[in-house]
C-alpha positions as CSV (number, residue, x, y, z in Angstrom):
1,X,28.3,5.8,-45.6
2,X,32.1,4.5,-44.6
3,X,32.4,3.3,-48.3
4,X,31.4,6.9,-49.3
5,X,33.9,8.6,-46.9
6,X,36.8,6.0,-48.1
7,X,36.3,6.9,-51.6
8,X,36.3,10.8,-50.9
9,X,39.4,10.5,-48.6
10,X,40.8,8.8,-51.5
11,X,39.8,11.1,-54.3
12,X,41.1,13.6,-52.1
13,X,44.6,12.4,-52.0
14,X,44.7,11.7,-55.6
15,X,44.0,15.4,-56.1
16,X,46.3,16.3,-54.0
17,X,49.5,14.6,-55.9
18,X,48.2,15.9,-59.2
19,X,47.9,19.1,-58.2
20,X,51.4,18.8,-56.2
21,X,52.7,17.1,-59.7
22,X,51.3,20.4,-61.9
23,X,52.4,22.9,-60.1
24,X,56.0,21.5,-59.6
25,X,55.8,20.6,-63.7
26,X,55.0,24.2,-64.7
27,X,57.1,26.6,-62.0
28,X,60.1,24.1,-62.9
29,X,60.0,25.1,-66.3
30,X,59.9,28.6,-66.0
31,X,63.5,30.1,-67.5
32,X,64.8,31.3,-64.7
33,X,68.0,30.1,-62.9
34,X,68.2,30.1,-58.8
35,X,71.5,29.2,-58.5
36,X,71.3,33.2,-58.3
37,X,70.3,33.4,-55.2
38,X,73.5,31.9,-53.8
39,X,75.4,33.4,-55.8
40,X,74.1,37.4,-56.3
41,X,73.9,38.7,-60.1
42,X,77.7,39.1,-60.6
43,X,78.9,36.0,-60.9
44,X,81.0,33.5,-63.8
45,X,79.2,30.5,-65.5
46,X,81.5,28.3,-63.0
47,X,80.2,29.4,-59.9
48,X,76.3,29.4,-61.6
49,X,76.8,25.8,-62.3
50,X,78.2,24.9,-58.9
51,X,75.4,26.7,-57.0
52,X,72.6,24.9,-59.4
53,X,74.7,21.5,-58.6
54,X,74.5,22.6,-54.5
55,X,70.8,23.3,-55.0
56,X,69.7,20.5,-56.7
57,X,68.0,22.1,-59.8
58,X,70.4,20.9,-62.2
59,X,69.3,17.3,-62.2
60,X,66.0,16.1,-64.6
61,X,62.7,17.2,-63.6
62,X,61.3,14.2,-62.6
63,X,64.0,13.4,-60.1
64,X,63.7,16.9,-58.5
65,X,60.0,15.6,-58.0
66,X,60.8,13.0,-56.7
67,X,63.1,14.4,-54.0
68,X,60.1,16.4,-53.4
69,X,57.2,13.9,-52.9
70,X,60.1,12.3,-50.8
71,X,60.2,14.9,-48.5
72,X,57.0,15.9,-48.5
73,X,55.8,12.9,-46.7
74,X,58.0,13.0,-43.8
75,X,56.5,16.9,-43.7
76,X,59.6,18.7,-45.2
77,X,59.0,21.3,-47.9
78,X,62.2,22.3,-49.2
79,X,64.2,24.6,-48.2
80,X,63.8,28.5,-49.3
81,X,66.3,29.2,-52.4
82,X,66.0,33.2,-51.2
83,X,66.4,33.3,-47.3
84,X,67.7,29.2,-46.6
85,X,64.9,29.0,-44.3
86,X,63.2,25.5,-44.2
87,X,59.5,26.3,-45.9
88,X,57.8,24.2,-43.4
89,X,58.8,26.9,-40.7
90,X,58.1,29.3,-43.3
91,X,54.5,28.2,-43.6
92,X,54.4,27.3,-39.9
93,X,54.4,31.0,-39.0
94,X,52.5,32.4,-41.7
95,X,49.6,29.9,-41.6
96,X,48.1,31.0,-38.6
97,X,47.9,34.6,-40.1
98,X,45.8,33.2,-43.1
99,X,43.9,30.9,-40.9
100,X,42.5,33.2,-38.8
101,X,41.4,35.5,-41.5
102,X,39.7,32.5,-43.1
103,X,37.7,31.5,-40.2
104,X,37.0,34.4,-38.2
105,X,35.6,35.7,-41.5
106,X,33.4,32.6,-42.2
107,X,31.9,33.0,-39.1
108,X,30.9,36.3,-39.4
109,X,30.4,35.7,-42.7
110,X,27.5,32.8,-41.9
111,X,26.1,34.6,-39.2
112,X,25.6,37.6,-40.6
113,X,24.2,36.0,-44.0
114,X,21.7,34.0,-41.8
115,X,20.3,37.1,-40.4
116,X,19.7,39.1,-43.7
117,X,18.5,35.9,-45.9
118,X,16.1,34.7,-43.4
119,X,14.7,37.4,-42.0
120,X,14.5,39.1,-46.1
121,X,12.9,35.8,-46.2
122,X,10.3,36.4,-43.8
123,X,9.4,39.5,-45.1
124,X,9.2,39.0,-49.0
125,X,9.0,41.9,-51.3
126,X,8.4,44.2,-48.3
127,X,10.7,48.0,-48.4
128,X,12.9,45.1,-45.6
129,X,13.9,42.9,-48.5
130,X,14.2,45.3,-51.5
131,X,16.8,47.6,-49.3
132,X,18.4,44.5,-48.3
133,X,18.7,43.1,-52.0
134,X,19.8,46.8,-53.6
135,X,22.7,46.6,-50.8
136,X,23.4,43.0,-51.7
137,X,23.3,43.8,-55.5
138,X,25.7,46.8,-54.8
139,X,28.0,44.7,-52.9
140,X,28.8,42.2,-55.6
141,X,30.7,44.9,-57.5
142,X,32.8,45.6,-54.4
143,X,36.5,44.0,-54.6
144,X,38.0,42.8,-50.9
145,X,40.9,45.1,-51.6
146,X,39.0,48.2,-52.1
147,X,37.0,47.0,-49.1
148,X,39.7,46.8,-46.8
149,X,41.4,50.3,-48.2
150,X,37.5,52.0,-47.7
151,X,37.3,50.4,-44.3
152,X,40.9,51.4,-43.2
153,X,40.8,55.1,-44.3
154,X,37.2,55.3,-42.4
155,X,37.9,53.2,-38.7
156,X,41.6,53.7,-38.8
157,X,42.9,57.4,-39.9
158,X,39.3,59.0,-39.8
159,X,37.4,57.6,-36.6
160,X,40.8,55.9,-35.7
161,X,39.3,52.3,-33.2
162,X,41.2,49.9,-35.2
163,X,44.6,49.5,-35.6
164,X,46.2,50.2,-38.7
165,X,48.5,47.1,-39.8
166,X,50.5,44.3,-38.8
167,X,49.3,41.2,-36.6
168,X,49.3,40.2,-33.0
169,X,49.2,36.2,-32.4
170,X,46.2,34.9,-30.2
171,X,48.4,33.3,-27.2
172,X,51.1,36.4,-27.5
173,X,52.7,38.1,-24.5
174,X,53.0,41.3,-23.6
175,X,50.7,43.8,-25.4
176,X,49.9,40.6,-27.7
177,X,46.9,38.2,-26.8
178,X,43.3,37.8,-27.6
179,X,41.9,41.5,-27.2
180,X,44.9,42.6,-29.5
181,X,44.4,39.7,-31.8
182,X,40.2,40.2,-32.2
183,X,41.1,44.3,-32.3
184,X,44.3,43.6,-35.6
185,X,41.5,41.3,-37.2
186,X,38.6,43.0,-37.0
187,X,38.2,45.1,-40.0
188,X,40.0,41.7,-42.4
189,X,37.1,39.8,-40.9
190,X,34.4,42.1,-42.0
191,X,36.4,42.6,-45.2
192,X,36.1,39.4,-46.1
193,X,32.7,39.0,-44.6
194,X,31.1,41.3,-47.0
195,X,33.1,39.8,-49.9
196,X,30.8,36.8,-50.1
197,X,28.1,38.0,-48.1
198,X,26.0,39.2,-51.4
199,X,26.1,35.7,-52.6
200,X,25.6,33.9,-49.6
201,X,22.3,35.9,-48.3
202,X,21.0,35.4,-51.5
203,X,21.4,31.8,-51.3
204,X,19.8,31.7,-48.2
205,X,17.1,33.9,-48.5
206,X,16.0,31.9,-52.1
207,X,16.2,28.3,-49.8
208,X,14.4,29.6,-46.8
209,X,11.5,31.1,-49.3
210,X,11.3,27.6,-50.7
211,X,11.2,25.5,-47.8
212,X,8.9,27.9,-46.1
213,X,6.4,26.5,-48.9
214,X,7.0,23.0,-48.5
215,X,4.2,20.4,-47.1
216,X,6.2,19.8,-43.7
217,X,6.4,23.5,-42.7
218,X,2.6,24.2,-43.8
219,X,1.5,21.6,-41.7
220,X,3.8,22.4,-38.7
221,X,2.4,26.3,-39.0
222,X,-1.0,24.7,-39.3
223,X,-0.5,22.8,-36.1
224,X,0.1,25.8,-33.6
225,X,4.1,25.7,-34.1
226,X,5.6,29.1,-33.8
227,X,7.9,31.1,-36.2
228,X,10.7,30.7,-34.5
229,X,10.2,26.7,-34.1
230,X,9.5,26.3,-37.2
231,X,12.8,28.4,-38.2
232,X,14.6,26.0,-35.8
233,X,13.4,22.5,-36.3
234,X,12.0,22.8,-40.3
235,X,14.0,25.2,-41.9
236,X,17.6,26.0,-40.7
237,X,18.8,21.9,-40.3
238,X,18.2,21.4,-43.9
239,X,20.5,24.7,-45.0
240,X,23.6,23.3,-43.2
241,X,24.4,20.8,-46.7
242,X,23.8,24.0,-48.6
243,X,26.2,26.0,-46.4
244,X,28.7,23.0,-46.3
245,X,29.0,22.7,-50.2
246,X,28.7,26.7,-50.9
247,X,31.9,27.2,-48.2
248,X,33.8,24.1,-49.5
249,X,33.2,25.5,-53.2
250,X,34.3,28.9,-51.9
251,X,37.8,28.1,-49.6
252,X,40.0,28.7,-52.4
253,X,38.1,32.0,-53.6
254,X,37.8,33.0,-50.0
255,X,41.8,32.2,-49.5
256,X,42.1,34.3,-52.8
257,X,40.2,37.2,-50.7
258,X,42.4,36.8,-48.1
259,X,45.4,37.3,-50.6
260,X,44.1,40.6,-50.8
261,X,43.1,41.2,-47.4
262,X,46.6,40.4,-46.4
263,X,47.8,43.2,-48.7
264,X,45.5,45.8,-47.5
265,X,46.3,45.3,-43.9
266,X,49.9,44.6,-43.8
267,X,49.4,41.0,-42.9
268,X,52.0,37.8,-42.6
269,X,50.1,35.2,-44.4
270,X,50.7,32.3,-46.5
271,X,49.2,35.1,-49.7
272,X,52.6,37.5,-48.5
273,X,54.6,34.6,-49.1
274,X,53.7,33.4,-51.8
275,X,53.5,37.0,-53.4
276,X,57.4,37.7,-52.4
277,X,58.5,34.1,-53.9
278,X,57.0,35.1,-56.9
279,X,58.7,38.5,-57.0
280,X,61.9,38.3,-56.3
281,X,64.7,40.0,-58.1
282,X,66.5,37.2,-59.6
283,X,64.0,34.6,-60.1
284,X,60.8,32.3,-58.7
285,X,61.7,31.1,-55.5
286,X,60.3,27.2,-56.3
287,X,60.1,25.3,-52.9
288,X,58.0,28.4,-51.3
289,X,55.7,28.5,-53.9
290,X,55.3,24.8,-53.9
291,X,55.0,24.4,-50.2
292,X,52.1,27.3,-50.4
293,X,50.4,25.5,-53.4
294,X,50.9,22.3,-51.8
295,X,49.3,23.5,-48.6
296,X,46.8,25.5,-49.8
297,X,45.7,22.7,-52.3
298,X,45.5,20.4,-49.4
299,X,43.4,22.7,-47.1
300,X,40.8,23.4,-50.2
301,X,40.8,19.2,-50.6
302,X,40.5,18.3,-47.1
303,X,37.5,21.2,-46.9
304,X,35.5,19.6,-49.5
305,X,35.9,15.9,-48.5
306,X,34.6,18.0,-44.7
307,X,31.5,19.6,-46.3
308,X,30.6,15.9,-48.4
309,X,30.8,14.3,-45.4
310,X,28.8,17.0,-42.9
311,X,26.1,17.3,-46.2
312,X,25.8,13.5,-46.0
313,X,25.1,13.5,-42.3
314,X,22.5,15.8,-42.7
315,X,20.4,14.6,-45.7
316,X,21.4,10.5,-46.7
317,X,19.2,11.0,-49.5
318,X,23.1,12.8,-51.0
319,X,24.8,9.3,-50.7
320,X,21.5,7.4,-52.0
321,X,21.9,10.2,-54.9
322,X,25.5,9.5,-56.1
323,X,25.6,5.9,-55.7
324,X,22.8,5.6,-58.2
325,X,24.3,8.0,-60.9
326,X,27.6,7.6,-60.6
């Protein structure tokens, strides 16, 4: 098991610096010069050259790359061509935004799917679990922005409980805190909630109908053990590798989702950020949209090698698995 997690780690970190290496390759080779950011649109081909010199962009590639692994592992980003900021700080306040999106809506998100795939589960081609899968089936079609406009215009201007926009940090002052934090995020979680819940219930409610069938559980029912033990000790422990991989798989679709969440709610995520580097009038600004990447690609990395890991503690048979075929 340590050899497996080593080799994971590892695999991880190796991702990680091609992914940093890509990104950097192809945004630094996009035609666009920042030296315009210091110096506004009017401007000579002097003063252009002086202010791609002051930024650095004027050397090769490869050493701007360099610079930027450099600084990377002593945790600076760059510095924001646009606003001067340091990206770190940039990221530093629009993580938490993004974050909590992420896992208040996973949480939701694997509660809720638990409830509808086990108990359609339990109740197999009854009017239960053919409502259920018509709602499901109508839900894949649904897009998170659409979601999170439909859900605003109903709970916000129409039976107005939630509040419209904007963000309110968990340990705020004032009229900020955790009631204000919950009541800003509470439609973005469901949002995202029901963005993968069609998949996820499925998922479930497919594994639960085949382990309900296997030996173990026959003979536990056939011993006396009730349905709710045998929910608990036979059936639910062996979904958590399932739920691991599926949410590991999903952290970059789900931090797509909350790209869009973040639009549709006036949000100041990492997604914002990135958008408005991207967008900006006179060109790409480079060290935001690296630090994003870079962060982003980490988080996605860092999830998987977590779900591997949590899937190995809960069936060995995973490690026994790889280490023959690999």
């Amino acid at each position: 098991m340590a050899g497996y997690i080593v080799r994971r780690i590892l695999t991880g970190l190796l991702m990680i610096f091609a992914l940093t290496l890509i990104t950097y390759l192809v945004f630094a080779t996009v035609p666009a010069d920042p030296g315009i950011y210091l110096t506004g649109l009017r401007t000579t081909p002097a003063q252009l050259k002086a202010a791609d010199h002051a930024l650095g962009v004027d050397r090769p590639i490869y050493i701007q790359y360099l610079h930027f692994v450099q600084g990377l592992l002593h945790g600076n980003l760059g510095t924001s061509y646009a606003s001067g900021t340091p990206v770190s700080s940039i990221i530093r306040a629009a993580l938490p935004v993004t974050a909590s999106i992420v896992i208040g809506g996973v949480v939701l998100l694997v509660v809720t799917s638990l409830l509808i795939g086990v108990g359609s589960a339990l109740r197999p081609h009854t009017l239960f679990d053919r409502t259920l899968s018509a709602l499901i089936m109508c839900g894949v079609a649904l897009h998170p922005l659409v979601v999170g406009l439909i859900l605003q215009s109903v709970f916000v201007y129409t039976i107005p409980v939630a509040p419209a926009s904007g963000y309110c940090p968990l340990t705020g002052s004032g009229s900020c805190g955790a009631h204000a934090w919950a009541a800003h995020l509470a439609l973005p979680w469901i949002t995202f909630m029901l963005f993968l819940l069609p998949l996820y219930a499925r998922v479930i409610r497919t594994q639960v109908l085949g382990l309900l069938t296997q030996p173990h559980v026959v003979a536990a029912r056939a011993k006396g053990a009730s349905e709710a033990r045998v929910l608990r000790v036979h059936v639910l422990p062996l979904l958590i590798p399932t739920l691991a991989t599926m949410l590991a798989i999903d952290i970059s679709t789900s931090l797509m989702a909350a790209i869009y969440i973040e639009a549709a709610f006036a949000l100041p995520g990492i997604g914002t950020q990135a958008l408005q580097a991207q967008v900006g009038f006179v060109g790409l600004d480079l060290p935001v949209i690296v630090g994003v990447v870079t962060v982003v690609a980490t988080a996605v990395i860092i999830s998987n090698v977590v779900a591997d890991i949590i899937a190995a503690k809960a069936d060995p048979r995973i490690v026994v698995t790889r280490r023959t075929f690999s």
